[in-house]
ROSE-4610 file (N, C-alpha, C; in Angstrom, 1 decimal, always signed):
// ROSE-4610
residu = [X/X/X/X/X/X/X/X/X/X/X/X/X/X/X/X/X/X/X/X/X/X/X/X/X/X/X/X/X/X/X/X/X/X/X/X/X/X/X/X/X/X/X/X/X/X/X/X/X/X/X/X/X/X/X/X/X/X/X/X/X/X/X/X/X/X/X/X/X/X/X/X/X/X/X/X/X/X/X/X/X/X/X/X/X/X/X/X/X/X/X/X/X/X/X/X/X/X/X/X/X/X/X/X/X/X/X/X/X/X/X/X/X/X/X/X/X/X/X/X/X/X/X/X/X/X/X/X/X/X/X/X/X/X/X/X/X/X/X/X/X/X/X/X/X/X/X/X/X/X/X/X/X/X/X/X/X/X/X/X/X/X/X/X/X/X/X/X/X/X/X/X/X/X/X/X/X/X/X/X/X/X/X/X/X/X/X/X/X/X/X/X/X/X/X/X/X/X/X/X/X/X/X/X/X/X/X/X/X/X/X/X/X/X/X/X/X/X/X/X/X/X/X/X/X/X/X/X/X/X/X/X/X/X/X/X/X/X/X/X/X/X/X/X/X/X/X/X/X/X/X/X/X/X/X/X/X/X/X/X/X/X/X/X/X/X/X/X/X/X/X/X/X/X/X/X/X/X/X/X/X/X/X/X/X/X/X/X/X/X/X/X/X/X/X/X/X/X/X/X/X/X/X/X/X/X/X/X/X/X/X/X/X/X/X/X/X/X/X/X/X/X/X/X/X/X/X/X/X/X/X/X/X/X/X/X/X/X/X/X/X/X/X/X/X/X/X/X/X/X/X/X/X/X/X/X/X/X/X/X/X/X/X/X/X/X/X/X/X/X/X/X/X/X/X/X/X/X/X/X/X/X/X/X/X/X/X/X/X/X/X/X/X/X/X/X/X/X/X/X/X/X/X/X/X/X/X/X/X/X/X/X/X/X/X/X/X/X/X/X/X/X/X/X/X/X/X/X/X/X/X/X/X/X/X/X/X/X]
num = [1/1/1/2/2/2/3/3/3/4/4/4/5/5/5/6/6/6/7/7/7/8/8/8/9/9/9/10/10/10/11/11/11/12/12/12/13/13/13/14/14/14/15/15/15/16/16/16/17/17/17/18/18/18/19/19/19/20/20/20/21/21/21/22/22/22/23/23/23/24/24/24/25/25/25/26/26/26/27/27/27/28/28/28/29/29/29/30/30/30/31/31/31/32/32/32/33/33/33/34/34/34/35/35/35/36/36/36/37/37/37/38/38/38/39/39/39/40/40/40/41/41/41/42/42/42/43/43/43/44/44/44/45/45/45/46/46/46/47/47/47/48/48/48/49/49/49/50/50/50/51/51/51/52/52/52/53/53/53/54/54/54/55/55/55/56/56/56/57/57/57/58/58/58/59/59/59/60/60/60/61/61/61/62/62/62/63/63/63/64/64/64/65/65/65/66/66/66/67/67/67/68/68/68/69/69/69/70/70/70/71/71/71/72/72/72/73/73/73/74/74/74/75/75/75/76/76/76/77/77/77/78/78/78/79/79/79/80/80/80/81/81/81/82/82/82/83/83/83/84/84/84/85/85/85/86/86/86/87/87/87/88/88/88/89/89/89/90/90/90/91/91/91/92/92/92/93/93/93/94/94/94/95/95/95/96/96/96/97/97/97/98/98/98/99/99/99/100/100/100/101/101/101/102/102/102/103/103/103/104/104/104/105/105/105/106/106/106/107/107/107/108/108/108/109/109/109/110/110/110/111/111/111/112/112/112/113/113/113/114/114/114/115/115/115/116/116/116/117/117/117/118/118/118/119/119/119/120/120/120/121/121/121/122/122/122/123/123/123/124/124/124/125/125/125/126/126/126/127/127/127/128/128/128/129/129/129/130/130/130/131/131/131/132/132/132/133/133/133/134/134/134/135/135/135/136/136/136/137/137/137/138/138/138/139/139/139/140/140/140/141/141/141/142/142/142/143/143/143/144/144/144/145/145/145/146/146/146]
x = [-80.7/-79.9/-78.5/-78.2/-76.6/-76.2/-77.4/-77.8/-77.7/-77.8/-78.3/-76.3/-76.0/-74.9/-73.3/-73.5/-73.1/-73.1/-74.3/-75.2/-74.4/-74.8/-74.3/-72.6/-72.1/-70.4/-69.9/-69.4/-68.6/-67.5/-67.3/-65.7/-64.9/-63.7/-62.7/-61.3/-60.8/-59.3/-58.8/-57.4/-56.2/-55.4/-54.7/-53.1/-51.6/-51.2/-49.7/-49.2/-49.0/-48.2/-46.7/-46.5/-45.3/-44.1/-44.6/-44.0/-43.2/-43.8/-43.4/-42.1/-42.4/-41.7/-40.1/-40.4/-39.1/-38.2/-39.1/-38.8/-37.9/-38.7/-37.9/-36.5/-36.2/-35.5/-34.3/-35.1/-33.8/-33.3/-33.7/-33.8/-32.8/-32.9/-31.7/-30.7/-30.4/-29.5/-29.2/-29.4/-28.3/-27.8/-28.2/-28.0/-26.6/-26.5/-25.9/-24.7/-24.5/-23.6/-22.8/-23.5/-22.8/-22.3/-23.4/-22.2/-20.9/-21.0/-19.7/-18.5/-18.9/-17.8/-17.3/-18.1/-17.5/-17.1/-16.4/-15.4/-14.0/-13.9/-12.2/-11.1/-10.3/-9.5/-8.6/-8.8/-7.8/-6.0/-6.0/-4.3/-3.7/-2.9/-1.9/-0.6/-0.2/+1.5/+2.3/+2.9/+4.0/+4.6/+4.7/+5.5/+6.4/+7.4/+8.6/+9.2/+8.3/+8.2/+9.7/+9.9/+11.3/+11.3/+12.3/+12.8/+13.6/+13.2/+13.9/+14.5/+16.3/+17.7/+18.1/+18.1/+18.8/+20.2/+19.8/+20.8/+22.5/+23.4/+24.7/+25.1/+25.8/+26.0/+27.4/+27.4/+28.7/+29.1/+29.7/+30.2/+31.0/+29.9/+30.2/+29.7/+29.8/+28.7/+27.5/+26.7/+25.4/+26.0/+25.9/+26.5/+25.2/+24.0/+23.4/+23.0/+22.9/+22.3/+21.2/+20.6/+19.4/+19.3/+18.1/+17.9/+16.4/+16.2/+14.9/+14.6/+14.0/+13.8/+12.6/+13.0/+12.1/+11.1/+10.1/+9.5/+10.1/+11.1/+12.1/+12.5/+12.8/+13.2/+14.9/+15.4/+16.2/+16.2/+17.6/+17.4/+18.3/+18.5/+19.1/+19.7/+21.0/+21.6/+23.0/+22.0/+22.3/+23.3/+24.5/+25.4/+26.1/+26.3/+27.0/+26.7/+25.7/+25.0/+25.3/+26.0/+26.0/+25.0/+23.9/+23.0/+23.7/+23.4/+23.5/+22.6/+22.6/+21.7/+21.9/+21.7/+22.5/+21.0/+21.7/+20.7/+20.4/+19.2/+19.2/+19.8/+21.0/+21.9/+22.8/+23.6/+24.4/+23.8/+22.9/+22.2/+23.0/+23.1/+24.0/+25.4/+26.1/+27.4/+28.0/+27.0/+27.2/+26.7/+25.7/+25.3/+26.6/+27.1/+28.1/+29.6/+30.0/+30.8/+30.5/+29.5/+29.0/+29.3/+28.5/+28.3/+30.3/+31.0/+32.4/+33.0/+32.5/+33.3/+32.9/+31.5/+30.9/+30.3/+31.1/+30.2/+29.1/+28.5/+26.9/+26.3/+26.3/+25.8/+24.0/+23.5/+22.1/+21.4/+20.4/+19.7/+18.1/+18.1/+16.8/+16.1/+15.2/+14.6/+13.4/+13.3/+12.2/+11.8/+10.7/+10.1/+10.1/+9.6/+8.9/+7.4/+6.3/+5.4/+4.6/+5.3/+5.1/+6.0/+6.7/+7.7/+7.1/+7.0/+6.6/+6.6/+5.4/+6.1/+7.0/+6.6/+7.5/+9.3/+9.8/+10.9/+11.3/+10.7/+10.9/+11.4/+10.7/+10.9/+11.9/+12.2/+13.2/+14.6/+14.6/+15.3/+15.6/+14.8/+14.0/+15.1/+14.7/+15.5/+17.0/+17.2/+18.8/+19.6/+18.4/+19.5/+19.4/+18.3/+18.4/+19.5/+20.0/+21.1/+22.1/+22.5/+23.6/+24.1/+22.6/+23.4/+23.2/+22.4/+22.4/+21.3/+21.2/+20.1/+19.5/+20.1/+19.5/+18.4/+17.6/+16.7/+15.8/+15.1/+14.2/+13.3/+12.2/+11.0/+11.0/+10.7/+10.2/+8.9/+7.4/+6.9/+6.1/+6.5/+6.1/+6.3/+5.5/+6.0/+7.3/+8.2/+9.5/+9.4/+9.6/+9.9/+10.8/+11.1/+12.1/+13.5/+14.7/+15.7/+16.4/+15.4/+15.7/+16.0]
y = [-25.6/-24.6/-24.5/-25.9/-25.5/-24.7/-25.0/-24.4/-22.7/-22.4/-21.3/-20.2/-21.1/-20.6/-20.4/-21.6/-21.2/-20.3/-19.9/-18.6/-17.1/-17.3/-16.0/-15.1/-16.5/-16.2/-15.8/-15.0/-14.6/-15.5/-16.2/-16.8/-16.2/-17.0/-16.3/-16.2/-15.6/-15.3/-15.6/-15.8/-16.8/-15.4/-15.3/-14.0/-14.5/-14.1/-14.1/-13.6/-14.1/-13.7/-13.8/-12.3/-11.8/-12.3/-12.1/-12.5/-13.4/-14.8/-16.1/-16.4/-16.0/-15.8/-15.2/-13.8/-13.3/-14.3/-15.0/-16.0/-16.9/-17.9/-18.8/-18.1/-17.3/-16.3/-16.2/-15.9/-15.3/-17.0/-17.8/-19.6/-19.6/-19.8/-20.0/-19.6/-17.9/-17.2/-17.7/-18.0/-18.2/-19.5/-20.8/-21.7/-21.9/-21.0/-20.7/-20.1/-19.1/-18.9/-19.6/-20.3/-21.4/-22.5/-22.8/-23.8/-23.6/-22.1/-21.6/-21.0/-21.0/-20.8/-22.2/-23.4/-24.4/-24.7/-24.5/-24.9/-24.9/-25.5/-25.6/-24.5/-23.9/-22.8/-23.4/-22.5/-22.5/-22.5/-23.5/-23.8/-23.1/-21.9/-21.3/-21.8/-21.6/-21.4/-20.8/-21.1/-19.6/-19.2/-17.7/-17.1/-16.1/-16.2/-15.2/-14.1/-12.7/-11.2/-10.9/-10.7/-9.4/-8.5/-8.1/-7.1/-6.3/-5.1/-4.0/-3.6/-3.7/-3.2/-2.2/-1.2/+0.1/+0.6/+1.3/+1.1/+1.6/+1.1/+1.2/+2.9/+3.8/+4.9/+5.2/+5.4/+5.8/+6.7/+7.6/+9.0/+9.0/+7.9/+7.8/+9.2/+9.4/+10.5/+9.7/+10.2/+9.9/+9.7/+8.6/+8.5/+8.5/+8.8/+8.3/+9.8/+9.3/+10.0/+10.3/+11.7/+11.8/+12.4/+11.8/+12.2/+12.8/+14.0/+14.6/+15.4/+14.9/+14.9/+16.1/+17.1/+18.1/+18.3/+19.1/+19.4/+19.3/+20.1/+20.6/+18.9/+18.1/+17.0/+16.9/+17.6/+17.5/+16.9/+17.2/+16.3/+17.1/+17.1/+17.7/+16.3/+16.3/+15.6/+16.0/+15.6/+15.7/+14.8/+15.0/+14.3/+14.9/+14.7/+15.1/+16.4/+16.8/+18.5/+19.4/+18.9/+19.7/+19.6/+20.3/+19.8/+20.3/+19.4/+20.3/+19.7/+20.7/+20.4/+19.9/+18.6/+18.0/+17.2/+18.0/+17.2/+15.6/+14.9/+14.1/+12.6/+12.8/+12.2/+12.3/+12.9/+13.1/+11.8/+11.3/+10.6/+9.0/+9.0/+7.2/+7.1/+8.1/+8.3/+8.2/+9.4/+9.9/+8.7/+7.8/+6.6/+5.4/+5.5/+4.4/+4.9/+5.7/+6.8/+6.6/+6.8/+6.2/+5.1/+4.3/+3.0/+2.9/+2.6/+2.7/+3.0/+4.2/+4.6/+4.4/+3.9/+3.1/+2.1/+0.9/-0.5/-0.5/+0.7/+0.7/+1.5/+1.4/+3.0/+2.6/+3.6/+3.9/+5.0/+5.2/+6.2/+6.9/+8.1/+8.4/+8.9/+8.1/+9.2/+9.7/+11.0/+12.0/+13.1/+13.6/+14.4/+15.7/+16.8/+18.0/+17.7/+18.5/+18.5/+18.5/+19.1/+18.9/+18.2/+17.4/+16.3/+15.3/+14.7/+13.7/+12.7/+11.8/+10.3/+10.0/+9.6/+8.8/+9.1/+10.3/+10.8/+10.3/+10.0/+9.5/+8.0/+7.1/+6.0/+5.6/+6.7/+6.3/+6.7/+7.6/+7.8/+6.4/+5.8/+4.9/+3.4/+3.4/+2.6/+2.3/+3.7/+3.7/+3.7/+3.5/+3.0/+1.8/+1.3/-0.5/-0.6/+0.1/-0.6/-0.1/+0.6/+0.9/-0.2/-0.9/-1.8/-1.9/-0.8/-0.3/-0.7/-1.7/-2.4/-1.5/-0.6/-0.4/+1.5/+1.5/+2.5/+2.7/+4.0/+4.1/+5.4/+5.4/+6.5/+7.0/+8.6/+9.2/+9.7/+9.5/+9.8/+11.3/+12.1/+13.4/+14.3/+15.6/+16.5/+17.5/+17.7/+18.7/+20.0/+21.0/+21.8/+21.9/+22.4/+22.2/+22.5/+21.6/+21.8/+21.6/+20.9/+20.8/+19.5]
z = [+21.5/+22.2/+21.7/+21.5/+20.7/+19.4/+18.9/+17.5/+18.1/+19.2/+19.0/+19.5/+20.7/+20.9/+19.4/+18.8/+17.8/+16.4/+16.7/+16.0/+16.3/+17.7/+18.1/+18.8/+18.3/+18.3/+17.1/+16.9/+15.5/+15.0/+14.1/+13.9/+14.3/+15.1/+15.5/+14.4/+14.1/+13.3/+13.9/+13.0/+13.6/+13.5/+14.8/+15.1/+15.0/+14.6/+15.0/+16.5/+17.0/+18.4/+18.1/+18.7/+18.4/+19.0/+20.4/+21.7/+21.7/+21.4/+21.5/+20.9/+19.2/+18.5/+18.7/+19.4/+19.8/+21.2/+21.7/+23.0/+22.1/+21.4/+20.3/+19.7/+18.8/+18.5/+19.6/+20.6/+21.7/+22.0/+22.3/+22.7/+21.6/+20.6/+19.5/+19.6/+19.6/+19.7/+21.0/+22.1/+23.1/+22.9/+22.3/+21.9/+21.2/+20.3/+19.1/+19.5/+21.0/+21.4/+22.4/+23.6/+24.2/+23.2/+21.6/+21.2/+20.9/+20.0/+19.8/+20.7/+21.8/+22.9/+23.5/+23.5/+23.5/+22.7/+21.6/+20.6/+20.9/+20.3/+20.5/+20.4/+20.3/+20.4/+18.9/+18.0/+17.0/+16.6/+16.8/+16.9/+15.6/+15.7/+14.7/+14.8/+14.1/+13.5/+13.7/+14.5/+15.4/+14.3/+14.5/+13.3/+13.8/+13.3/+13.7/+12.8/+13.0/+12.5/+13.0/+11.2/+11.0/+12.3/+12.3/+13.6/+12.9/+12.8/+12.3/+13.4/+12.6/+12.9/+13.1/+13.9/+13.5/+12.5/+11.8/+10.9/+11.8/+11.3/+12.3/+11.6/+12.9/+12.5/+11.7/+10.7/+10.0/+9.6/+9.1/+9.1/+7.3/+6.7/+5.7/+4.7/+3.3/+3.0/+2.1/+1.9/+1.0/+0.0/-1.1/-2.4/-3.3/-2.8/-3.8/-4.6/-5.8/-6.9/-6.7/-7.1/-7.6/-9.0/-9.6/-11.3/-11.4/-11.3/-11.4/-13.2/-13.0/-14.7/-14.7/-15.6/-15.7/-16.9/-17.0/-18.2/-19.4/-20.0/-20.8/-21.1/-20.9/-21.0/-21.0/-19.5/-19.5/-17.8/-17.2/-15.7/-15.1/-13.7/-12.6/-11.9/-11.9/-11.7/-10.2/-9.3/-7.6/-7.4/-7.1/-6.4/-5.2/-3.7/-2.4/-2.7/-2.9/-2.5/-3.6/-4.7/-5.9/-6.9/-7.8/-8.3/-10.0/-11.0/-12.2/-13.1/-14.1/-15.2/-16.5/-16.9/-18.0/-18.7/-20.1/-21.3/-20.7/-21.7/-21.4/-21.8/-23.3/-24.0/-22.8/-21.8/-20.8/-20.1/-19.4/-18.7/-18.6/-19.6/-19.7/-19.4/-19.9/-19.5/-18.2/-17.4/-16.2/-15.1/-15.4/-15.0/-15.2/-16.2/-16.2/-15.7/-15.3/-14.4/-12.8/-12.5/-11.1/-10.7/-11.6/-11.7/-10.9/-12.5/-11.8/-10.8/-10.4/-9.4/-7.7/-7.5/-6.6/-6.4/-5.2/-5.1/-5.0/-4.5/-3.9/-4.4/-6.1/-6.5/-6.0/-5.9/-5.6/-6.0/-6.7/-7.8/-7.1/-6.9/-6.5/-7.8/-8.2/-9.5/-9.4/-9.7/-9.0/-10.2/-10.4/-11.4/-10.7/-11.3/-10.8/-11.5/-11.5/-11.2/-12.9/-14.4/-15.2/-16.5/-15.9/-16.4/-17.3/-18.5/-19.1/-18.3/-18.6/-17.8/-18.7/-20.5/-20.7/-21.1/-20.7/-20.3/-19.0/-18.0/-16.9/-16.7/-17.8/-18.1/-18.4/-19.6/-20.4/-19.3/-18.5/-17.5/-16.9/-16.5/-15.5/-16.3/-18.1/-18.3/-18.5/-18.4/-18.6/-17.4/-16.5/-14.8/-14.9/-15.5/-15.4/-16.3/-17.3/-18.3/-18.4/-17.2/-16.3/-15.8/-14.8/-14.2/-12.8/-12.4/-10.9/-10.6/-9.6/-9.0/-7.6/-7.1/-6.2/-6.5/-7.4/-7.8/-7.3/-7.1/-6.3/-7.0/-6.4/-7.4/-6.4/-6.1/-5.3/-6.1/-5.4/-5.4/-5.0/-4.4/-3.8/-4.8/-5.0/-6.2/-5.4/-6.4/-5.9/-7.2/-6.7/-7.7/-8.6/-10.0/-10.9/-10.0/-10.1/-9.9/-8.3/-7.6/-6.2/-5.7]
């Protein structure tokens, strides 16, 4: 008779249960977050952020230069609202004239929109060999002569 019950059962297959799995799964993940909230709190480095000053109001005028260097490879040379246009052999002279004539000379150097770079440079190097440390690029396009 045993012979016979085993006859007429089919082998059973083995399943994956999904369930369980996702149980175990979730069992970990909450494990994994109570340990990490019992951790200790990470001790930093107090740091003490610059504070930007307002600048103090003075009724001084703008001294700074601008040198916009054009296509033509010449430059517009902006000083207290007057603009002019001087070759670019002019450039050093007028640079070391400044220079002289102010403690704080400061240089904005700016292009128009089809300007060589390497005219710009060379601009660029004859403020360094002026002498005037405080130079600056404007990056935004300006139209010729402005």
């Amino acid at each position: 008779m045993a012979s016979q019950i085993s006859q007429s059962s089919p082998p059973k297959q083995a399943r994956i249960e999904i369930i369980p799995l996702i149980d175990v799964i979730f069992f970990l993940l909450a494990t994994f977050i109570l340990f990490t909230l019992s951790l200790e709190k990470i001790q930093s480095v107090p740091v003490n952020l610059p504070v930007a000053n307002p600048a103090p109001s003075t009724n001084q005028e703008d001294t700074t230069v601008t040198l916009q260097v054009s296509d033509q490879s010449t430059c517009y040379w902006t000083y207290q609202g007057s603009t002019e246009l001087i070759p670019l052999s002019e450039v050093t002279p007028r640079l070391q004239n400044y220079k002289n004539q102010n403690p704080d000379p400061r240089v904005l150097l700016t292009t128009d929109d089809k300007a060589k770079y390497g005219v710009a440079i060379q601009v660029l190097d004859e403020i360094r060999k002026a002498g005037i440390e405080k130079a600056s690029i404007e990056t935004r396009v300006r139209s010729t002569g402005r």
